[in-house]
C-alpha positions in Angstrom: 28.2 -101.3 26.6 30.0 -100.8 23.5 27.0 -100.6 21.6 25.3 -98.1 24.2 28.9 -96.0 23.4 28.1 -96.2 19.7 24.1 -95.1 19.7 25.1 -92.0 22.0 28.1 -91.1 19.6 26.1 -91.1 17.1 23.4 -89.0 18.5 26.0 -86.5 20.1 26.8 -86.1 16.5 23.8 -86.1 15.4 23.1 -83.2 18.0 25.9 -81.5 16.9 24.8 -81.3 13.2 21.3 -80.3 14.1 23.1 -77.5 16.1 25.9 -76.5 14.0 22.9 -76.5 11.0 21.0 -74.2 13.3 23.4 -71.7 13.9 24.0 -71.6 10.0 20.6 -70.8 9.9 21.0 -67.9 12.4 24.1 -66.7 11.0 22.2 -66.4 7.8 20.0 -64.4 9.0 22.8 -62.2 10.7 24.1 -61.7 7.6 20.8 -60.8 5.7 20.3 -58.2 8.1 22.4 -55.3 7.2 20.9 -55.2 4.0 17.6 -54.1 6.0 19.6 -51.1 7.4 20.3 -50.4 4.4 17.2 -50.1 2.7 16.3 -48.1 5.9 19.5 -46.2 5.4 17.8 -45.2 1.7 14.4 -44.8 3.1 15.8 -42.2 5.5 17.8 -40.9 3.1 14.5 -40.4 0.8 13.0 -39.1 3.8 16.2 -36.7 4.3 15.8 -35.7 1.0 11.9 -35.1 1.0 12.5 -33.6 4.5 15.7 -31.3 2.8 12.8 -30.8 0.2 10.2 -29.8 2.6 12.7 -27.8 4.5 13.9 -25.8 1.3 11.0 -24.9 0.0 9.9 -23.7 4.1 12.8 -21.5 4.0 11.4 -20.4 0.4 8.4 -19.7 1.3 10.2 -17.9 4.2 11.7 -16.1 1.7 9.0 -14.9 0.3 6.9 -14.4 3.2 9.6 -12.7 4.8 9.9 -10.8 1.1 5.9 -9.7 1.2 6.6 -8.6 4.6 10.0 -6.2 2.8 7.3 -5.5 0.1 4.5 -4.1 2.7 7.3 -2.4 5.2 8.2 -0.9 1.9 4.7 0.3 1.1 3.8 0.4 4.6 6.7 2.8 4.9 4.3 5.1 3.4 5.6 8.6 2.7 2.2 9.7 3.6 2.4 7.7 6.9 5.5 9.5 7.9 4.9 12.7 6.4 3.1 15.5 8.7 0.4 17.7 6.9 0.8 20.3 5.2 0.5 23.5 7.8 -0.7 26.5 5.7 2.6 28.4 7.0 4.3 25.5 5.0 2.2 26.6 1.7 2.9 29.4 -0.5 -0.6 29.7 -2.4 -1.9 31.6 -5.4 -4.9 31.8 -7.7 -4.8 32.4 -11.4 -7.4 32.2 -14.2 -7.7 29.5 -15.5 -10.7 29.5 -17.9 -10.7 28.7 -21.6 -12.5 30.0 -24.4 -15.8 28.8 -24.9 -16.0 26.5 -21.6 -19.4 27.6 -20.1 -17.9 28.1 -16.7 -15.5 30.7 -15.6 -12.4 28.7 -13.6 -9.6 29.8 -11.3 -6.5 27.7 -10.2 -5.8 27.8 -6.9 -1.8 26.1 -6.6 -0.4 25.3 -3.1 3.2 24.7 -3.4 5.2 23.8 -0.7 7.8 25.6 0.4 9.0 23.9 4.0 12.0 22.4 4.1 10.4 18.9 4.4 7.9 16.7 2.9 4.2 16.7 4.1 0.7 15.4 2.8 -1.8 17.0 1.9 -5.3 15.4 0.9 -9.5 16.3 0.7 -11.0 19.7 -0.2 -9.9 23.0 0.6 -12.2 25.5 2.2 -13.1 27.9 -0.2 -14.9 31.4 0.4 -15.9 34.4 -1.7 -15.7 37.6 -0.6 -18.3 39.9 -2.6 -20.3 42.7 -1.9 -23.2 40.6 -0.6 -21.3 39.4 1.6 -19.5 35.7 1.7 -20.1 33.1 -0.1 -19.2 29.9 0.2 -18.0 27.1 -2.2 -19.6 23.2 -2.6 -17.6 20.4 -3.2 -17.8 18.7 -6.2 -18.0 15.2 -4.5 -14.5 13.7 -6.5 -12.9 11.5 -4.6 -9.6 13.3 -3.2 -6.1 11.7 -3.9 -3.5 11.4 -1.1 -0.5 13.6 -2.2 3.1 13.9 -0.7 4.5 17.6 -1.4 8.4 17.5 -0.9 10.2 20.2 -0.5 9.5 23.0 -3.1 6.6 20.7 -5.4 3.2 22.2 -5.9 -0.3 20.9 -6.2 -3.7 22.5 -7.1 -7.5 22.6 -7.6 -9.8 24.3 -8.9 -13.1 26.6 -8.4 -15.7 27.0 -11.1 -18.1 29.5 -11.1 -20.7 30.9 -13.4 -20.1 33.7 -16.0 -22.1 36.5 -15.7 -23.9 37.1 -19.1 -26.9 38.6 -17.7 -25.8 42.0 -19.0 -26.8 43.6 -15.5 -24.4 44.0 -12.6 -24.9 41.4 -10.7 -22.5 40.4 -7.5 -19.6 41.7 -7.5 -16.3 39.6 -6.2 -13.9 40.8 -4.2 -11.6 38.2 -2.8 -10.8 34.8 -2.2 -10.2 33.0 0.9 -8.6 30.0 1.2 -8.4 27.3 3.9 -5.8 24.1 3.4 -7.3 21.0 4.6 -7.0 20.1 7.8 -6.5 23.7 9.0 -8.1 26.3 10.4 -5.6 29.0 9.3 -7.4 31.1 5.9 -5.3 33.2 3.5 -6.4 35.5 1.7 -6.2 36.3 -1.9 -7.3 38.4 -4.8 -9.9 37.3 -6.9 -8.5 36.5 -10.6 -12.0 35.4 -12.5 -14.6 37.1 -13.2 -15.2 40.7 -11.8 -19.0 39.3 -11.4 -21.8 36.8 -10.6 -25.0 36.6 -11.9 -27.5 37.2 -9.3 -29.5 33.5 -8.3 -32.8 32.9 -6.7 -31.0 32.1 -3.5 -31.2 28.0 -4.0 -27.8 27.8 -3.5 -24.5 28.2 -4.3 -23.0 27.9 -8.1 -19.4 28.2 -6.8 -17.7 24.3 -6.7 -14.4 23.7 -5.7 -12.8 20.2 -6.7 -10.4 18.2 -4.8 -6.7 18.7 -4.0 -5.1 17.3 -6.8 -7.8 17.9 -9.5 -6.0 20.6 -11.5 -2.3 20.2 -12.9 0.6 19.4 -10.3 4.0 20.2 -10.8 7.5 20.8 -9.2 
């Protein structure tokens, strides 16, 4: 009996090492395990980081997206896009000589200026007529392309009509006004002719008048 009392002593013991060994294993363990956090803890923190990154540089390009959109609100707020046309009631217009010595073409400035109280665009070809003794005669275009032009309040803008000089030495047709149409209207004024009193006489192929864009001849305030 006493022996039987001994052998399960000693194995109770024994048990109890093999346990108490086991759970120094798991505490072990236990205790390496916060170290995992951690290195998740500085993984996420990278990840924070690359995600504070990612997030920073979205709100950057936000920035600038949001900036291009400033820049095209600011172009798109287009003067010309707000600004009504130029009504020929709006526009006080002359015509003045403008040819130089020696040019082989005779040339008259035609200014608009505008004399509304507000801004307005104006853009493209004028109508341009000639009154003469043959009756009218109308202008080509030149075919330039046509600038878009804001006109505030009291600027001016202008074109021009070449013509050819009569050197023929006869009397050939005789001008005697100038009528003007501002594009995109249908109201004309009229004005006296400042060129040449005369054009020489053509086979009837066509006309030698050409008018140029608005914009093609000096602008100023």
């Amino acid at each position: 009996m006493r022996a039987q009392k001994l052998t399960l002593t000693a194995l109770a013991i024994a048990a109890g090492l093999t346990l108490t060994a086991c759970q120094s294993d798991d505490d072990g363990k236990g205790q390496s395990a916060p170290s995992s956090p951690g290195s998740a803890s500085s993984s996420g923190s990278g990840g924070s980081d690359a995600g504070g990154s990612d997030q920073g540089s979205g709100k950057g390009s936000a920035g600038k997206s949001s900036g291009g959109q400033g820049a095209a609100a600011g172009t798109g707020s287009k003067e010309s896009g707000k600004a009504a046309n130029c009504r020929t009631d709006e526009l006080r217009i002359t015509a003045k000589d403008g040819t130089i010595d020696g040019d082989p073409e005779g040339t008259v400035v035609v200014e608009l200026k505008n004399r509304g109280g507000h801004s307005c665009a104006i853009s493209g070809y004028a109508g341009v007529d000639l009154k003469t003794n043959a009756g009218s005669l109308s202008a080509k275009r030149t075919g330039e392309r046509a600038p878009s032009i804001i006109l505030k309040a009291g600027q001016s803008t202008a074109f021009g009509i070449s013509y050819p000089v009569n050197k023929t030495g006869g009397s050939g047709v005789r001008i005697t006004g100038l009528l003007v149409t501002p594009p995109n209207e249908t109201k004309t004024v009229s004005l006296p002719w400042p060129g040449g009193a005369t054009l020489p006489v053509t086979d009837g192929s066509g006309s030698q008048v050409k008018v140029g864009p608005i914009g093609s001849t000096g602008q100023g305030g």
